[in-house]
GUPA-484869 format. One record per residue: residue number from 1; chain; x, y, z of N, C-alpha, C, O, CB in turn. Coordinates in nm, 3 decimals, decimal comma, padded with zeros to 5 digits. Glycine has a CB too. Layout:
// residues N
<rec seq="NUM" mol="A" n_X="X" n_Y="Y" n_Z="Z" ca_X="X" ca_Y="Y" ca_Z="Z" c_X="X" c_Y="Y" c_Z="Z" o_X="X" o_Y="Y" o_Z="Z" cb_X="X" cb_Y="Y" cb_Z="Z"/>
...
//
This chain:
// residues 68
<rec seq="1" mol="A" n_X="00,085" n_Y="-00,117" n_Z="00,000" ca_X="00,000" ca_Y="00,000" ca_Z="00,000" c_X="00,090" c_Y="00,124" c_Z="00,000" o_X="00,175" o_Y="00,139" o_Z="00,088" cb_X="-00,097" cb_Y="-00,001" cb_Z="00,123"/>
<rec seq="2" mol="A" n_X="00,063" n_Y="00,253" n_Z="-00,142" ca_X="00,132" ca_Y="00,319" ca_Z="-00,089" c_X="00,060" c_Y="00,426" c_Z="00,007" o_X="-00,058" o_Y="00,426" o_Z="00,042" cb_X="00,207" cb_Y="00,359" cb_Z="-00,181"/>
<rec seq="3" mol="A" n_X="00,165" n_Y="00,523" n_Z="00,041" ca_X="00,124" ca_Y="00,622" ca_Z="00,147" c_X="00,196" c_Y="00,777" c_Z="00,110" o_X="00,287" o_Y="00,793" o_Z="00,029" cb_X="00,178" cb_Y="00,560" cb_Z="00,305"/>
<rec seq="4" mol="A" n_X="00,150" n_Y="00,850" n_Z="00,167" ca_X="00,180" ca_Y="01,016" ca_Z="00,192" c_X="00,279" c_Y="01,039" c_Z="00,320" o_X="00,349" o_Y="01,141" o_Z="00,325" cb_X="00,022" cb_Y="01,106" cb_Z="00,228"/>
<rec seq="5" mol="A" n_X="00,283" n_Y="00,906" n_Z="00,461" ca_X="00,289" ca_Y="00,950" ca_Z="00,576" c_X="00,453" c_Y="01,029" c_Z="00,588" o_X="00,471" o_Y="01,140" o_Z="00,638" cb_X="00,254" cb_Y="00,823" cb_Z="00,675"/>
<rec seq="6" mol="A" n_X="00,528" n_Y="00,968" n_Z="00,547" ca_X="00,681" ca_Y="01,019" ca_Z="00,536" c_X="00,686" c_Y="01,148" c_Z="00,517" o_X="00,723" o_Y="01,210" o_Z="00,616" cb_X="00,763" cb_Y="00,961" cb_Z="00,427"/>
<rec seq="7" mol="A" n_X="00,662" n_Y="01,209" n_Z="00,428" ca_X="00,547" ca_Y="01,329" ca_Z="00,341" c_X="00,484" c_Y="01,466" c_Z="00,472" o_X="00,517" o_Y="01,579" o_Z="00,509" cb_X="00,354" cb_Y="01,204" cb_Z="00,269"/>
<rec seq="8" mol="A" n_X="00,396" n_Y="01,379" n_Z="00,495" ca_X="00,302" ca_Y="01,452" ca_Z="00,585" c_X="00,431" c_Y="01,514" c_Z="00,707" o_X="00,474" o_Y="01,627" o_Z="00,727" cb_X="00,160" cb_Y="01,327" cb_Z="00,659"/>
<rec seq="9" mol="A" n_X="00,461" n_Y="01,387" n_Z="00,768" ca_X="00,544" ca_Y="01,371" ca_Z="00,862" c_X="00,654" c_Y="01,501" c_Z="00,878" o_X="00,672" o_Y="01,565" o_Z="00,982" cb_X="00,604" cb_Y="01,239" cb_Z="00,833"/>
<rec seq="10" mol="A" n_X="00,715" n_Y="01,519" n_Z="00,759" ca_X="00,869" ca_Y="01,583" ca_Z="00,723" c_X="00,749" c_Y="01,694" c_Z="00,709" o_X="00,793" o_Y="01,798" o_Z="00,759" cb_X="01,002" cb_Y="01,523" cb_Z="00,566"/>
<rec seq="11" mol="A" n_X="00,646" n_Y="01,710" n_Z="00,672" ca_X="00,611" ca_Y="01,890" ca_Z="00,680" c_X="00,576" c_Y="01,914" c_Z="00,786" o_X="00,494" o_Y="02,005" o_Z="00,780" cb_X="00,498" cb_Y="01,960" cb_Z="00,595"/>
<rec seq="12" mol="A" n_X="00,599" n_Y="01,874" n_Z="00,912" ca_X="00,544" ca_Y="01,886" ca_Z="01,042" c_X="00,695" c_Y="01,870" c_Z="01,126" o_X="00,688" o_Y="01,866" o_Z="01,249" cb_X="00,413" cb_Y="01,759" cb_Z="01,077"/>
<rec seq="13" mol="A" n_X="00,804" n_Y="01,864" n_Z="01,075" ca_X="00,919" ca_Y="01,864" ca_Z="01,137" c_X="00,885" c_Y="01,746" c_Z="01,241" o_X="00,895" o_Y="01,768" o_Z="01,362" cb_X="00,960" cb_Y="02,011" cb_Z="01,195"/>
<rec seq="14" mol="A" n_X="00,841" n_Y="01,609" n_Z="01,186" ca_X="00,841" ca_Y="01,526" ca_Z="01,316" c_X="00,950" c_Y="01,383" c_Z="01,312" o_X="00,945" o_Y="01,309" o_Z="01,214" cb_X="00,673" cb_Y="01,473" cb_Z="01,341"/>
<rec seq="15" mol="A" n_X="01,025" n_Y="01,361" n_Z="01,402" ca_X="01,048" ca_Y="01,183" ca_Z="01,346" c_X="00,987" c_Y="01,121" c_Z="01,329" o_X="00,881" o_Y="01,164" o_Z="01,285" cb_X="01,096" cb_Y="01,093" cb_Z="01,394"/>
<rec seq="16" mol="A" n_X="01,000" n_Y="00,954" n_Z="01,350" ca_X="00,937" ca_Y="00,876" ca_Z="01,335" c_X="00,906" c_Y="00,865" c_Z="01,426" o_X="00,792" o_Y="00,818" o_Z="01,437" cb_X="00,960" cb_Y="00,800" cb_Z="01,288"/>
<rec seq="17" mol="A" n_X="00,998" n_Y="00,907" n_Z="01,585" ca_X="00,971" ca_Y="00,858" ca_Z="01,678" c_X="00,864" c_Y="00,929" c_Z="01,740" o_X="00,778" o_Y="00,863" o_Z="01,798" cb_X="01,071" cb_Y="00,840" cb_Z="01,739"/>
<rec seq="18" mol="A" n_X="00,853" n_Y="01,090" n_Z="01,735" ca_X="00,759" ca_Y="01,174" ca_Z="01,726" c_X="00,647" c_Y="01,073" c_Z="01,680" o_X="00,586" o_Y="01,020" o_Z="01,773" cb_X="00,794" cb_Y="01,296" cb_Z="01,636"/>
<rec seq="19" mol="A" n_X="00,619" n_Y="01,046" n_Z="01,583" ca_X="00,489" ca_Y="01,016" ca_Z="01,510" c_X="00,428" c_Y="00,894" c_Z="01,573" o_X="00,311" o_Y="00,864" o_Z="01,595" cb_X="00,512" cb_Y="00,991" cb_Z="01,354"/>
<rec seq="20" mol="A" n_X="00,548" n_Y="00,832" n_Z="01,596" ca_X="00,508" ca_Y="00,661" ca_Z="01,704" c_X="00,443" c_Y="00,777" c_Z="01,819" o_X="00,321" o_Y="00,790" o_Z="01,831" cb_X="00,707" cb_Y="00,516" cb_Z="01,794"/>
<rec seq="21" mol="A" n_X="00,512" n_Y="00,833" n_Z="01,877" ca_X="00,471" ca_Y="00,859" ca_Z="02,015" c_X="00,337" c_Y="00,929" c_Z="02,047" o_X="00,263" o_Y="00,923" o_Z="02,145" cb_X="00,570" cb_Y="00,937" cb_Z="02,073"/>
<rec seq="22" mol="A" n_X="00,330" n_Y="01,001" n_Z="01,921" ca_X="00,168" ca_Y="01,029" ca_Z="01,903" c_X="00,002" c_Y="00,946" c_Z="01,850" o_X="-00,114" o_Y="00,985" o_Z="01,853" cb_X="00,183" cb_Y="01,122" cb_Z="01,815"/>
<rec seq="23" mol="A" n_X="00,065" n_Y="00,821" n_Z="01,806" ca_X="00,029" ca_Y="00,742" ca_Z="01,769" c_X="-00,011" c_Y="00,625" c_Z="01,848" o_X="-00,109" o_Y="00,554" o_Z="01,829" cb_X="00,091" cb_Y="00,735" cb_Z="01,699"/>
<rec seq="24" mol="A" n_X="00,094" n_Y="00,611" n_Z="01,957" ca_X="00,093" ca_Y="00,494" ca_Z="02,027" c_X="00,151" c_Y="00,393" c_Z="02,002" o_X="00,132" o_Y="00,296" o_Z="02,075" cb_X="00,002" cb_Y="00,459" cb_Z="02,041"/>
<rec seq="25" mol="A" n_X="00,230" n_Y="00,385" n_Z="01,902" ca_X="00,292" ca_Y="00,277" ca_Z="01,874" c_X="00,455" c_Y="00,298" c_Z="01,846" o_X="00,515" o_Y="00,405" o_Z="01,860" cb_X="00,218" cb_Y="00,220" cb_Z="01,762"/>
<rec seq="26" mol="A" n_X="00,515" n_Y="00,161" n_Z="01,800" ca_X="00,677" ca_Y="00,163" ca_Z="01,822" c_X="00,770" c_Y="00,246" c_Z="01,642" o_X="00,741" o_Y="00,222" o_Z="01,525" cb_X="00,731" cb_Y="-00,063" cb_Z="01,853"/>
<rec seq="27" mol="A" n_X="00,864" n_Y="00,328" n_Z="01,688" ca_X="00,891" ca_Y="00,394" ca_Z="01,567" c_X="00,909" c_Y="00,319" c_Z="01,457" o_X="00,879" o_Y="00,367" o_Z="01,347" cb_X="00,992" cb_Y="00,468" cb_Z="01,577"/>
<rec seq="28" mol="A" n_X="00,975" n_Y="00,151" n_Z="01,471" ca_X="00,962" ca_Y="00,109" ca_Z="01,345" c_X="00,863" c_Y="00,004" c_Z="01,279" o_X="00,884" o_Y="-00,073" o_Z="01,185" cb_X="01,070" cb_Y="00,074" cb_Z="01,325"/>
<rec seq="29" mol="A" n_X="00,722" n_Y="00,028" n_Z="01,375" ca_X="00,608" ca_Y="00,051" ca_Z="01,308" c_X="00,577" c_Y="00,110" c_Z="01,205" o_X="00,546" o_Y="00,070" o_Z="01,093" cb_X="00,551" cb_Y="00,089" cb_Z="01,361"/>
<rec seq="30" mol="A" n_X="00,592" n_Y="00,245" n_Z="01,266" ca_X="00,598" ca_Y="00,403" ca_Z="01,139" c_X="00,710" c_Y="00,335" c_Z="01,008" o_X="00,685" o_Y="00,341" o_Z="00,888" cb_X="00,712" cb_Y="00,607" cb_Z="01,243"/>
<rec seq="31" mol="A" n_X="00,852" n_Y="00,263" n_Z="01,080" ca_X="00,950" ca_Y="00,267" ca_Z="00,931" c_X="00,879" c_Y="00,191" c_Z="00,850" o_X="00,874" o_Y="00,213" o_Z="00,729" cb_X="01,112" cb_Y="00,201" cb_Z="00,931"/>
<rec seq="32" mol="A" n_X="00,798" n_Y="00,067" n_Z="00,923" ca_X="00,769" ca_Y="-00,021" ca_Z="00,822" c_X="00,624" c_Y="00,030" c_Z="00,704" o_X="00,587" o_Y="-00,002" o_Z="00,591" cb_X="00,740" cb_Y="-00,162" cb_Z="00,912"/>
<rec seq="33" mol="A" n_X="00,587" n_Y="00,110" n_Z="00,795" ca_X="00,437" ca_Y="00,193" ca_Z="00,707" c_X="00,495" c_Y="00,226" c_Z="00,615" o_X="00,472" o_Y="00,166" o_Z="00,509" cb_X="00,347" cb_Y="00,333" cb_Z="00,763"/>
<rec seq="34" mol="A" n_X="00,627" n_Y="00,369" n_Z="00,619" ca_X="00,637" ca_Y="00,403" ca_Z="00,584" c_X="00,731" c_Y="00,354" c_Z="00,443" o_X="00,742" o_Y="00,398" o_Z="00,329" cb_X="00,630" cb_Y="00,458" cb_Z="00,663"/>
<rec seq="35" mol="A" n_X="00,781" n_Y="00,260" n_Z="00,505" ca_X="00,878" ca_Y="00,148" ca_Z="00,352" c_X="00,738" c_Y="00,096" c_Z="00,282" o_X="00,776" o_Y="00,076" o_Z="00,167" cb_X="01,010" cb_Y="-00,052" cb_Z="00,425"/>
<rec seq="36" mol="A" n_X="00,630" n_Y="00,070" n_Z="00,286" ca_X="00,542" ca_Y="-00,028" ca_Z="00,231" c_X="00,555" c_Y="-00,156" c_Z="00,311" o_X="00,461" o_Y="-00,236" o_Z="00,308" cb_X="00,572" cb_Y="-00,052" cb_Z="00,084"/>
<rec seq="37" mol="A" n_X="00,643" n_Y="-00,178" n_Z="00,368" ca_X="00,643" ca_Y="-00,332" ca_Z="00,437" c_X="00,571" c_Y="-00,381" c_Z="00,522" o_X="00,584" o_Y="-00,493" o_Z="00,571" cb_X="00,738" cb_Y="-00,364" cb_Z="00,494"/>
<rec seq="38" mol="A" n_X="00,456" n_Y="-00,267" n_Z="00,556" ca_X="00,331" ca_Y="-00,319" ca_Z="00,672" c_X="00,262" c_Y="-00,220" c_Z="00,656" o_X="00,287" o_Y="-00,100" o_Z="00,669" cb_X="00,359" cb_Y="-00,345" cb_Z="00,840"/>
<rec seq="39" mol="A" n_X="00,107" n_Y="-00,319" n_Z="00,607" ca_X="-00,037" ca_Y="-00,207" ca_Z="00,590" c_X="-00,081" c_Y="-00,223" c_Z="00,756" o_X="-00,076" o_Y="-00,315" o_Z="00,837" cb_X="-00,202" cb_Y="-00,278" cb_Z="00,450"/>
<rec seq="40" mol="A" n_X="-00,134" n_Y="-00,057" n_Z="00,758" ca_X="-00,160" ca_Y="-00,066" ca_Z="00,919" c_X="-00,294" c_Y="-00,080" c_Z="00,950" o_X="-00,372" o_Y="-00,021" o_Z="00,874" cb_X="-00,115" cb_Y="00,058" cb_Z="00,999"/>
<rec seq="41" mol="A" n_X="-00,353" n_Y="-00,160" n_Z="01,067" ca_X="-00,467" ca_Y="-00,182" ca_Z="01,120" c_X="-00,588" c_Y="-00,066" c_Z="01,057" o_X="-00,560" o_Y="00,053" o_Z="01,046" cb_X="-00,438" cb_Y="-00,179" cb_Z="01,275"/>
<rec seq="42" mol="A" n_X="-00,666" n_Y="-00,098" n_Z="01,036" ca_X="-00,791" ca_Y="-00,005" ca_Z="00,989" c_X="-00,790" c_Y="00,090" c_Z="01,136" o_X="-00,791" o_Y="00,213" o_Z="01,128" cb_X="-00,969" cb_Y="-00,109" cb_Z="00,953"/>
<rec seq="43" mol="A" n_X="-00,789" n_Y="00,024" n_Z="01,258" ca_X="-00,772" ca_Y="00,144" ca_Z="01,342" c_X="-00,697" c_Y="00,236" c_Z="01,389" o_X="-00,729" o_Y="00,329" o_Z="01,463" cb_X="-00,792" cb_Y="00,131" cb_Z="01,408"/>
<rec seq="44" mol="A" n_X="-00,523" n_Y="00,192" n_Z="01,316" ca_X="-00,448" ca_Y="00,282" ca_Z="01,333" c_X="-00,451" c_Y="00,368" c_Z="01,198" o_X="-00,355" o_Y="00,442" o_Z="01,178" cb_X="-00,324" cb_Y="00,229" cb_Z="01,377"/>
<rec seq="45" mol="A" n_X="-00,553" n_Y="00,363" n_Z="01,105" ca_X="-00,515" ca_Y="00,408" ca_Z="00,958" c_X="-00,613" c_Y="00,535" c_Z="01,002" o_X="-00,593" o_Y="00,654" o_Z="00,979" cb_X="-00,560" cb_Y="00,290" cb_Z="00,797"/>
<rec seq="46" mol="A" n_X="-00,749" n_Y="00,459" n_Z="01,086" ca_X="-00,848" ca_Y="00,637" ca_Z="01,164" c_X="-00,780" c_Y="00,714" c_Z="01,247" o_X="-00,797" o_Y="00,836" o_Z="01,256" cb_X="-00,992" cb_Y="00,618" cb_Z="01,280"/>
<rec seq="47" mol="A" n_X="-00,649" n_Y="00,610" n_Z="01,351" ca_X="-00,599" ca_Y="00,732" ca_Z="01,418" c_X="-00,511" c_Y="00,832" c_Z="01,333" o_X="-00,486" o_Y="00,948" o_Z="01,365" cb_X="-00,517" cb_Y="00,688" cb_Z="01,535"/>
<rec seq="48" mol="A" n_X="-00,484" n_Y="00,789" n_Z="01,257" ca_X="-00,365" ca_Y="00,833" ca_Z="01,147" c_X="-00,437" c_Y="00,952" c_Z="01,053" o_X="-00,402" o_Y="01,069" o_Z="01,045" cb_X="-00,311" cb_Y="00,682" cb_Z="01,034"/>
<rec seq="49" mol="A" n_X="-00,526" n_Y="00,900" n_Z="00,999" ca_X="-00,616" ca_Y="01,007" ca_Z="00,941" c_X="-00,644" c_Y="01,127" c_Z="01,024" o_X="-00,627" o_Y="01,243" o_Z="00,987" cb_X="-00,745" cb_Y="00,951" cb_Z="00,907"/>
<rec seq="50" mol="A" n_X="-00,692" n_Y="01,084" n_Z="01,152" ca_X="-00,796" ca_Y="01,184" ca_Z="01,266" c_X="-00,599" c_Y="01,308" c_Z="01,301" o_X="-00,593" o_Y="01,427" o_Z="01,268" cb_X="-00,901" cb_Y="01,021" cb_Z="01,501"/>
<rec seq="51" mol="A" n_X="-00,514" n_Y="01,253" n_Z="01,348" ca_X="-00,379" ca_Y="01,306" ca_Z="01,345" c_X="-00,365" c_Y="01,440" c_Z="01,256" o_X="-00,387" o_Y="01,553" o_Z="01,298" cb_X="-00,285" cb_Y="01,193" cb_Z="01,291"/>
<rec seq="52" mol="A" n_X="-00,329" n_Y="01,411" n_Z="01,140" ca_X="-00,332" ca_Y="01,476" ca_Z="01,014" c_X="-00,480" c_Y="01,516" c_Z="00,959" o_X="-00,486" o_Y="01,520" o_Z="00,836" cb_X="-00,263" cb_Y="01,384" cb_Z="00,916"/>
<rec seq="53" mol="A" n_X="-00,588" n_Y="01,543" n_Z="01,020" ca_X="-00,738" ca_Y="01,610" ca_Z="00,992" c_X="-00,715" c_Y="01,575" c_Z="00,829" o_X="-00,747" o_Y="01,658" o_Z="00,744" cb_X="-00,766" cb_Y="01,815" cb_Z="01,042"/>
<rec seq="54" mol="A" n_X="-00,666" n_Y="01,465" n_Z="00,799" ca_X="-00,738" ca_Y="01,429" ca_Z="00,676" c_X="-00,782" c_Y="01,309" c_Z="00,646" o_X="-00,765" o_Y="01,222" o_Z="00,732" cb_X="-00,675" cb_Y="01,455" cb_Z="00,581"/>
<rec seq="55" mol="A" n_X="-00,856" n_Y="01,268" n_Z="00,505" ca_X="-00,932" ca_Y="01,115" ca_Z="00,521" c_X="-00,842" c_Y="01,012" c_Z="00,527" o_X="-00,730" o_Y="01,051" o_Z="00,492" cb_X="-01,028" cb_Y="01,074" cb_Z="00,403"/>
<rec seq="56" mol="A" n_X="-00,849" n_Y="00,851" n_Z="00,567" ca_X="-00,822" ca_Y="00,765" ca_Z="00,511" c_X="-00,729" c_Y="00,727" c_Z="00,359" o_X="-00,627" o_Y="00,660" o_Z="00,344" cb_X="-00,919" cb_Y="00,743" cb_Z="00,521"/>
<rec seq="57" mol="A" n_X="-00,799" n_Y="00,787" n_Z="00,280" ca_X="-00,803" ca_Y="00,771" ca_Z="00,139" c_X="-00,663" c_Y="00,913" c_Z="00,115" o_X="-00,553" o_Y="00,887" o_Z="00,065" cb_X="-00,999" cb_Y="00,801" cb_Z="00,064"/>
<rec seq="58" mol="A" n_X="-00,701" n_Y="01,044" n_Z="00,159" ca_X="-00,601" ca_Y="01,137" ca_Z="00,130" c_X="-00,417" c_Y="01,071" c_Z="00,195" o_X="-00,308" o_Y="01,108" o_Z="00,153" cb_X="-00,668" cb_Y="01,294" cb_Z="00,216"/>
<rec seq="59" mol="A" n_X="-00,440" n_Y="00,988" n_Z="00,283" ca_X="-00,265" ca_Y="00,933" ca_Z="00,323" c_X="-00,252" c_Y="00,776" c_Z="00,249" o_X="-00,177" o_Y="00,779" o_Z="00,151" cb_X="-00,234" cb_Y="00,909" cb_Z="00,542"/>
<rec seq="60" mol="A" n_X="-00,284" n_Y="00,703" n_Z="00,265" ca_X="-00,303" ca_Y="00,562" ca_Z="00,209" c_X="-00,385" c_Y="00,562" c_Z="00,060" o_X="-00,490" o_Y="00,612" o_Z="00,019" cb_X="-00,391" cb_Y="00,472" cb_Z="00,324"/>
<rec seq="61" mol="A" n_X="-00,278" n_Y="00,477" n_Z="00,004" ca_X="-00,359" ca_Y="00,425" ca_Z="-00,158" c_X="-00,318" c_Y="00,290" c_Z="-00,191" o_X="-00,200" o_Y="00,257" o_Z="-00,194" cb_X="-00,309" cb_Y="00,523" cb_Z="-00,308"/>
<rec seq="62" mol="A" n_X="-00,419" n_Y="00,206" n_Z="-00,218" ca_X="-00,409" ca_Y="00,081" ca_Z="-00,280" c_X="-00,277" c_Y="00,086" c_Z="-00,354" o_X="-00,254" o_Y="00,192" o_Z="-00,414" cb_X="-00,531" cb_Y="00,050" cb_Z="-00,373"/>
<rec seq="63" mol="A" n_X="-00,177" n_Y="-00,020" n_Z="-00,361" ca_X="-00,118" ca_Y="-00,025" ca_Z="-00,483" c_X="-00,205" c_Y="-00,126" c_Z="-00,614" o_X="-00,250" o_Y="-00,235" o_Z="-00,578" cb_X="00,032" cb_Y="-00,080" cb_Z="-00,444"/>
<rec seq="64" mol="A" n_X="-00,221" n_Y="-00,091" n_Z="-00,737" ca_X="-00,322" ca_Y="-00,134" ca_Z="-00,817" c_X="-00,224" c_Y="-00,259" c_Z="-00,880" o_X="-00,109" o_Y="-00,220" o_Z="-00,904" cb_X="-00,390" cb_Y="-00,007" cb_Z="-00,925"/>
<rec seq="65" mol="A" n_X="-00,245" n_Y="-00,376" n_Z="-00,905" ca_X="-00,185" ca_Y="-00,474" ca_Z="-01,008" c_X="-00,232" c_Y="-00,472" c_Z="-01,118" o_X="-00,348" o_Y="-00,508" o_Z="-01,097" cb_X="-00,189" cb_Y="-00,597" cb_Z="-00,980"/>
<rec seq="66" mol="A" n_X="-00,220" n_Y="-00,448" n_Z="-01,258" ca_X="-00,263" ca_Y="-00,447" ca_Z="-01,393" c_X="-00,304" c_Y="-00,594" c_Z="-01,430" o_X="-00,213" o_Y="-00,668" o_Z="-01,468" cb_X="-00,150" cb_Y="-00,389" cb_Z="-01,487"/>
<rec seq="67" mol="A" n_X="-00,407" n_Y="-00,633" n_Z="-01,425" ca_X="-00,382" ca_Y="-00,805" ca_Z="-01,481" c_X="-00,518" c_Y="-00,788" c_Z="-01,583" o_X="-00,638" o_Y="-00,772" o_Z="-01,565" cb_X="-00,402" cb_Y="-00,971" cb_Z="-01,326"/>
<rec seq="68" mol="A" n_X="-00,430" n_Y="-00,801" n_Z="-01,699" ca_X="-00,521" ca_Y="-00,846" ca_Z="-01,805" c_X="-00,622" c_Y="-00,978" c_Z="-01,886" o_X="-00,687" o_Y="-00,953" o_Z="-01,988" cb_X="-00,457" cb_Y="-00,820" cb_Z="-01,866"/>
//
């Protein structure tokens, strides 16, 4: 899945560890969001949204597979 959060993150002057700590969870939680290497819980994706006052959909995007 990709994401915006790295993005968001760096315009808010925050680390990762910042962002864990607001979040509740461990910073390389955040690395792994933030590599693609772990889609996060639907309830950390509302806290994540509710964080950044924007939707779901505006930080997280499907990655699409083309199969014909």
């Amino acid at each position: 899945m990709k994401n915006r959060l790295k993005i968001l993150r760096a315009e808010r002057d925050w680390t990762q560890a910042d962002l864990a700590d607001k979040l509740e969870v461990s910073r390389q939680t955040i690395n792994a969001i933030e590599k693609g290497k772990y889609d996060p819980s639907l309830p950390l994706a509302f806290k994540v949204a509710r964080l950044f006052e924007l939707t779901i959909e505006q930080i997280f995007e499907e990655e699409t597979t083309h199969e014909e």
